[in-house]
PyMOL CGO cylinders between C-alpha atoms (Angstrom):
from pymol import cmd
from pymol.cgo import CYLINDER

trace = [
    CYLINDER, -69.95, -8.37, 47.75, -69.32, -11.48, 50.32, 0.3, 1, 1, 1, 1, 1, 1,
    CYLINDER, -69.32, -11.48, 50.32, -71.01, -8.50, 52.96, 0.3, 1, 1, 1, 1, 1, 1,
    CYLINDER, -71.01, -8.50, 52.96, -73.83, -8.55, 50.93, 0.3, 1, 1, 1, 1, 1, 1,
    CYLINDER, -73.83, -8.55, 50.93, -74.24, -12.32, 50.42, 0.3, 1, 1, 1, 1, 1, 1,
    CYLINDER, -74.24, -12.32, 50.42, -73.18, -12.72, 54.06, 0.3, 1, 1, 1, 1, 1, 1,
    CYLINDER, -73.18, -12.72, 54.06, -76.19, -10.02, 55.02, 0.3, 1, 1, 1, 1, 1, 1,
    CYLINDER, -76.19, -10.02, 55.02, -79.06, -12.19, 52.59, 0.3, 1, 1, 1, 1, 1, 1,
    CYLINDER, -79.06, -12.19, 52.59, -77.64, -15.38, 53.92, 0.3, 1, 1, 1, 1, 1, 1,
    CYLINDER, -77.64, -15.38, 53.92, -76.62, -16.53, 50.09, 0.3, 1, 1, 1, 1, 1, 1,
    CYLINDER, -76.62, -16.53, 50.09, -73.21, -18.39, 49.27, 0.3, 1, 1, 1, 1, 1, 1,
    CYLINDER, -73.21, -18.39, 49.27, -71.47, -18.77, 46.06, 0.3, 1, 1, 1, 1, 1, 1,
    CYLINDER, -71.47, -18.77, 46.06, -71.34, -22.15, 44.97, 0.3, 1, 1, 1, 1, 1, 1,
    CYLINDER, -71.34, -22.15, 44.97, -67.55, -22.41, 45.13, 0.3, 1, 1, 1, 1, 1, 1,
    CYLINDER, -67.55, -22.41, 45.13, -64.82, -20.60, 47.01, 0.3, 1, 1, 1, 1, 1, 1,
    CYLINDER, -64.82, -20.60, 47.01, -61.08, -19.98, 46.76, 0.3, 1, 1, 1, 1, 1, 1,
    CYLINDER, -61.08, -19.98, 46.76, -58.74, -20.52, 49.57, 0.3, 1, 1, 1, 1, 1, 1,
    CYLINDER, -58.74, -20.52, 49.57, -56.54, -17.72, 50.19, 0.3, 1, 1, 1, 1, 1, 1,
    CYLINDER, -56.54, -17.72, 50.19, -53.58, -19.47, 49.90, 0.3, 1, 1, 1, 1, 1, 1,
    CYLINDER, -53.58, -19.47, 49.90, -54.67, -20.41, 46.36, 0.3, 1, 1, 1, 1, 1, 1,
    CYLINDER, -54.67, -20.41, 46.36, -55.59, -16.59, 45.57, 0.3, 1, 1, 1, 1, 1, 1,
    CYLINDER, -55.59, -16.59, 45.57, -51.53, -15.58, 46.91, 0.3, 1, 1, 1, 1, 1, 1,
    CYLINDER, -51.53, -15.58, 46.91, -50.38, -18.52, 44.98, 0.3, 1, 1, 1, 1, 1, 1,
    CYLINDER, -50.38, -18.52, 44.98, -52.45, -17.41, 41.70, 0.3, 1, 1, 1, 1, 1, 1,
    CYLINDER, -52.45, -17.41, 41.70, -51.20, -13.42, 42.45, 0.3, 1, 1, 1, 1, 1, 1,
    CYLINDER, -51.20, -13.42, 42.45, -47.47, -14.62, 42.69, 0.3, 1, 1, 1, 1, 1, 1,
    CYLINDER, -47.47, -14.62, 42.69, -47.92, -16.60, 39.68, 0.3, 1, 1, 1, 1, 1, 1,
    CYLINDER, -47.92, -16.60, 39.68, -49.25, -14.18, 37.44, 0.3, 1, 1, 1, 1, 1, 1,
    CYLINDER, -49.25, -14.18, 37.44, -46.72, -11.35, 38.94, 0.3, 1, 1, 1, 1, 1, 1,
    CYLINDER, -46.72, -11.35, 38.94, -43.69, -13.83, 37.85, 0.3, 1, 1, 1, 1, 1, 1,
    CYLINDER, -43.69, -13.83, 37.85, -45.12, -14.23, 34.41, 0.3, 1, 1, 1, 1, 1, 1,
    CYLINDER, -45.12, -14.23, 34.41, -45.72, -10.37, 34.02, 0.3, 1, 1, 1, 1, 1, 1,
    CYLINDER, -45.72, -10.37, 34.02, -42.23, -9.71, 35.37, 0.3, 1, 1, 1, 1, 1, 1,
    CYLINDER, -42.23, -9.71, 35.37, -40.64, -12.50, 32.65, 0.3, 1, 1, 1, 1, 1, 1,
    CYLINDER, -40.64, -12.50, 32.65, -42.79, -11.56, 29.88, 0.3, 1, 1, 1, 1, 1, 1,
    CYLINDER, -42.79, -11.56, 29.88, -41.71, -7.64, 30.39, 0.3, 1, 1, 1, 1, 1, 1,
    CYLINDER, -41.71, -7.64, 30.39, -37.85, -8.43, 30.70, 0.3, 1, 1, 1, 1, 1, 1,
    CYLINDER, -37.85, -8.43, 30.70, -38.64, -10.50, 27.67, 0.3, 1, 1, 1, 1, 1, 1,
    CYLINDER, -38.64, -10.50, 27.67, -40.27, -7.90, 25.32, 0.3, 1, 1, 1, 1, 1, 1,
    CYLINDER, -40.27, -7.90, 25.32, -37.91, -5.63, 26.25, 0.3, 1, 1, 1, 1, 1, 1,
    CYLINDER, -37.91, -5.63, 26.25, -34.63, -8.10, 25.60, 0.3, 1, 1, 1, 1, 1, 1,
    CYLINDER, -34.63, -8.10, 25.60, -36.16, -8.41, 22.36, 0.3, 1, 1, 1, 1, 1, 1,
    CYLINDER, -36.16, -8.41, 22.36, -36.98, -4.78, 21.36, 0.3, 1, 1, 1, 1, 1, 1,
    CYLINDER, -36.98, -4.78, 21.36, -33.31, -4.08, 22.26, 0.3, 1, 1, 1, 1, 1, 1,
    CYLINDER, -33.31, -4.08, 22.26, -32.06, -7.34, 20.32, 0.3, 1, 1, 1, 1, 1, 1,
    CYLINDER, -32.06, -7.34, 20.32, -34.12, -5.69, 17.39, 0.3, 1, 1, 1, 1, 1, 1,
    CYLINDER, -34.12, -5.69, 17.39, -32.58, -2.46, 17.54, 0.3, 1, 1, 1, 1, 1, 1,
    CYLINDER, -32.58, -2.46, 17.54, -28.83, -3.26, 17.83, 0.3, 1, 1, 1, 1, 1, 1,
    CYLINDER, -28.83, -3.26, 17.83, -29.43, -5.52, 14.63, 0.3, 1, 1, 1, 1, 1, 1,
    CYLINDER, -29.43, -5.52, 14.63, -30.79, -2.50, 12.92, 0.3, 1, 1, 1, 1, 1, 1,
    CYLINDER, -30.79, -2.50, 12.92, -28.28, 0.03, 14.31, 0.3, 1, 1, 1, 1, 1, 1,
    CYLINDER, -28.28, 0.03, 14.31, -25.40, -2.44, 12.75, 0.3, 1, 1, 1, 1, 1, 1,
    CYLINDER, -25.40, -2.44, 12.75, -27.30, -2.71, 9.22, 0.3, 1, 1, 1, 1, 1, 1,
    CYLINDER, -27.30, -2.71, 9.22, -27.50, 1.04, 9.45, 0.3, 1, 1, 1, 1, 1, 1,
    CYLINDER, -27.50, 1.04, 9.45, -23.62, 1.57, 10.15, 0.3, 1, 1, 1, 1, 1, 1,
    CYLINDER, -23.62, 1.57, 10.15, -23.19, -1.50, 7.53, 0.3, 1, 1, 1, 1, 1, 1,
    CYLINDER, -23.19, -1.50, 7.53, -24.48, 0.29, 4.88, 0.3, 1, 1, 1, 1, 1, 1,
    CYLINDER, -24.48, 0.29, 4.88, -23.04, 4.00, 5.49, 0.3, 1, 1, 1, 1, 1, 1,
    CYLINDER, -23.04, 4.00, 5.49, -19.63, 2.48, 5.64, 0.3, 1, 1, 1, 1, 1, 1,
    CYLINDER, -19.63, 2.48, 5.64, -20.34, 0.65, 2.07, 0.3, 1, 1, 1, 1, 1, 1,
    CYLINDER, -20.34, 0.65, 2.07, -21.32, 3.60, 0.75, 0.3, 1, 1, 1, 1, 1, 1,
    CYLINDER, -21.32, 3.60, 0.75, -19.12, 5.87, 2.04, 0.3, 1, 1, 1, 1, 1, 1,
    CYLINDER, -19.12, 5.87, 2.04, -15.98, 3.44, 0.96, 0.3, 1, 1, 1, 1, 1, 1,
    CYLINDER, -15.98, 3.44, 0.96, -17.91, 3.41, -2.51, 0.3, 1, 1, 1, 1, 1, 1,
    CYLINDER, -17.91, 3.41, -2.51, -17.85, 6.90, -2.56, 0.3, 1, 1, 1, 1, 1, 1,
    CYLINDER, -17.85, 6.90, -2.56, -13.88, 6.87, -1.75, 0.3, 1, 1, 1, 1, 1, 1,
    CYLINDER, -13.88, 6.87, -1.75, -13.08, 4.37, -4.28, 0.3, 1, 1, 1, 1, 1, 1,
    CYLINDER, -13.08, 4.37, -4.28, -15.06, 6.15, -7.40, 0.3, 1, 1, 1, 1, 1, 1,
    CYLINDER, -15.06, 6.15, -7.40, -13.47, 9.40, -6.32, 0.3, 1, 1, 1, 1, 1, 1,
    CYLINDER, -13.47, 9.40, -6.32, -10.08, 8.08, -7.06, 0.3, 1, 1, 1, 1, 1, 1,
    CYLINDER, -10.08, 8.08, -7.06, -10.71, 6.62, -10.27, 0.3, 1, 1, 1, 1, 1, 1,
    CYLINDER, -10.71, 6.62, -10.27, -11.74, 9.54, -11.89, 0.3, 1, 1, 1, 1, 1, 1,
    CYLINDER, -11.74, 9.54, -11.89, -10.47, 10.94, -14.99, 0.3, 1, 1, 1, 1, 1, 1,
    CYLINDER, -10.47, 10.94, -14.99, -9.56, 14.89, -14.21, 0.3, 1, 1, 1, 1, 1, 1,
    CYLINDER, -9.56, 14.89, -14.21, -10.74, 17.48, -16.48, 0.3, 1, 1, 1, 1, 1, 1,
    CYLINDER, -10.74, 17.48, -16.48, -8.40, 18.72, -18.82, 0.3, 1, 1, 1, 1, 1, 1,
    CYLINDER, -8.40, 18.72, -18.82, -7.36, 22.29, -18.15, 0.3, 1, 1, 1, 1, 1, 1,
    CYLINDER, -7.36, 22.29, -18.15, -5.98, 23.55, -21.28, 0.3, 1, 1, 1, 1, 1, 1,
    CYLINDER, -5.98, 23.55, -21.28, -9.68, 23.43, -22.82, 0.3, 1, 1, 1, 1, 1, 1,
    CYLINDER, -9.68, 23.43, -22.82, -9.17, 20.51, -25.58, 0.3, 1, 1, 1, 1, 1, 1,
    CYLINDER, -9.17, 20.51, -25.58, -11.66, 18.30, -23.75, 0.3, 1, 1, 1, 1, 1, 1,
    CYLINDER, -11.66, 18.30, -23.75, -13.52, 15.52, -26.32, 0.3, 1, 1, 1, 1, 1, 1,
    CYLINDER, -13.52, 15.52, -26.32, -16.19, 18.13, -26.83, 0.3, 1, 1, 1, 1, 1, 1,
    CYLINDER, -16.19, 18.13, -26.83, -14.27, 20.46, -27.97, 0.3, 1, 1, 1, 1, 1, 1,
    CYLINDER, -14.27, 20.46, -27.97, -12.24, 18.12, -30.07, 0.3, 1, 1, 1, 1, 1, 1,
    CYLINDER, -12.24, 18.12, -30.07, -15.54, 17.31, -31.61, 0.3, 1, 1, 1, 1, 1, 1,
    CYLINDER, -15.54, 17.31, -31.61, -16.23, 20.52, -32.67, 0.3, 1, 1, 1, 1, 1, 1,
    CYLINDER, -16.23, 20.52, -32.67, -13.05, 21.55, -33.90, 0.3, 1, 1, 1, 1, 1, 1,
    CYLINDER, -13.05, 21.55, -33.90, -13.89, 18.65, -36.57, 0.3, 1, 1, 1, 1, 1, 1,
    CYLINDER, -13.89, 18.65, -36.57, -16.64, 19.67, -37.70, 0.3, 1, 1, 1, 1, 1, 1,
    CYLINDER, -16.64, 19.67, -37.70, -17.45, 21.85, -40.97, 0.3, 1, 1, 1, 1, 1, 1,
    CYLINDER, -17.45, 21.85, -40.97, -19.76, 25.29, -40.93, 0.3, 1, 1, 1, 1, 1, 1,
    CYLINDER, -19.76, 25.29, -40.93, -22.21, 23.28, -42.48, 0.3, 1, 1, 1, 1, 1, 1,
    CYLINDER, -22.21, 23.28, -42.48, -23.03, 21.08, -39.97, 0.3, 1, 1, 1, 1, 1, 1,
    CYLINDER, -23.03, 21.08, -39.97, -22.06, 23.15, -36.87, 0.3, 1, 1, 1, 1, 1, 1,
    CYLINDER, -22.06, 23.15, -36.87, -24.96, 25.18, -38.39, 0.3, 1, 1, 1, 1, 1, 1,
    CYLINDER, -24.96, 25.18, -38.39, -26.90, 22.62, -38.29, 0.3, 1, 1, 1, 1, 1, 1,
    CYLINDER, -26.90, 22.62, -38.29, -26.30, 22.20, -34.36, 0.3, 1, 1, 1, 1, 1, 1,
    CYLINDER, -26.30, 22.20, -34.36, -28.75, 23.51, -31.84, 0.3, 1, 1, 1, 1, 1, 1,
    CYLINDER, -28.75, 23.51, -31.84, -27.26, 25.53, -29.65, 0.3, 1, 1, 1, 1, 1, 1,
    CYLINDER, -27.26, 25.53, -29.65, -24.20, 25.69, -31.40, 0.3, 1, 1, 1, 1, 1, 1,
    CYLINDER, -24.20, 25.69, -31.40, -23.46, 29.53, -30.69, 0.3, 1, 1, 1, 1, 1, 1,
    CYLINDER, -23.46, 29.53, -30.69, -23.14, 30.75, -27.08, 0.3, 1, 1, 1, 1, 1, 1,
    CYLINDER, -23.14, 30.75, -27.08, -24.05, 34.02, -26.05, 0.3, 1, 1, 1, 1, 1, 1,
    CYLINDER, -24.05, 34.02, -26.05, -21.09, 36.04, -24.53, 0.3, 1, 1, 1, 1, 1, 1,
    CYLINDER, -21.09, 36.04, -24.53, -21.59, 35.78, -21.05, 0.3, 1, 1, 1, 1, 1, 1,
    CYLINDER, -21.59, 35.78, -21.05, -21.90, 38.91, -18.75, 0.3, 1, 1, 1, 1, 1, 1,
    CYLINDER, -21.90, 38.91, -18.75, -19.32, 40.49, -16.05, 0.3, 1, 1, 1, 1, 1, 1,
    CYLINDER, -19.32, 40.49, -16.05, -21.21, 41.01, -12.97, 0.3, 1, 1, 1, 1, 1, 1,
]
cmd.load_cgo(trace, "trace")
């Protein structure tokens, strides 16, 4: 563009120096460098914070899981759980009167 002003005898009304133009380059290259490192400090600040929540919570749950398994009652094998305590006290009447009282014998596959 200067060619063609330089060709129709026409000047801008201002000019840079070039040493301004290097300085103004080298400035905006040092903030594009710091910004960069910056965003990407953060974005890996962000993710180790989410990575430790993550592992946070598994182990919680996992030692939840641990705990309730070892405070469970066992299931009584000799078939005289409270259900069928329940039913053993009850009259013909009112089993009758139970839905789903009488089970189908199951099949031998």
């Amino acid at each position: 563009m200067n060619e063609l002003l330089n060709d129709i005898d026409k000047r801008l009304p201002y000019q840079e120096s070039d040493e301004y133009l290097d300085s103004l380059i080298d400035s905006a290259t040092e903030h594009a460098i710091t910004h960069h490192a910056h965003s990407h400090s953060k974005w890996r600040v962000t993710m180790i914070k989410l990575s430790a929540a993550a592992v946070t919570l598994l182990a919680v749950g996992i030692g939840i899981t641990l705990l309730n398994g070892h405070t469970a009652q066992p299931v009584p094998m000799d078939g005289q759980g409270p259900l069928d305590e329940f039913l053993n006290t009850l009259s013909d009447e009112e089993a009758a009167q139970l839905q789903y009282y009488e089970i189908e014998e199951i099949p031998e596959y």
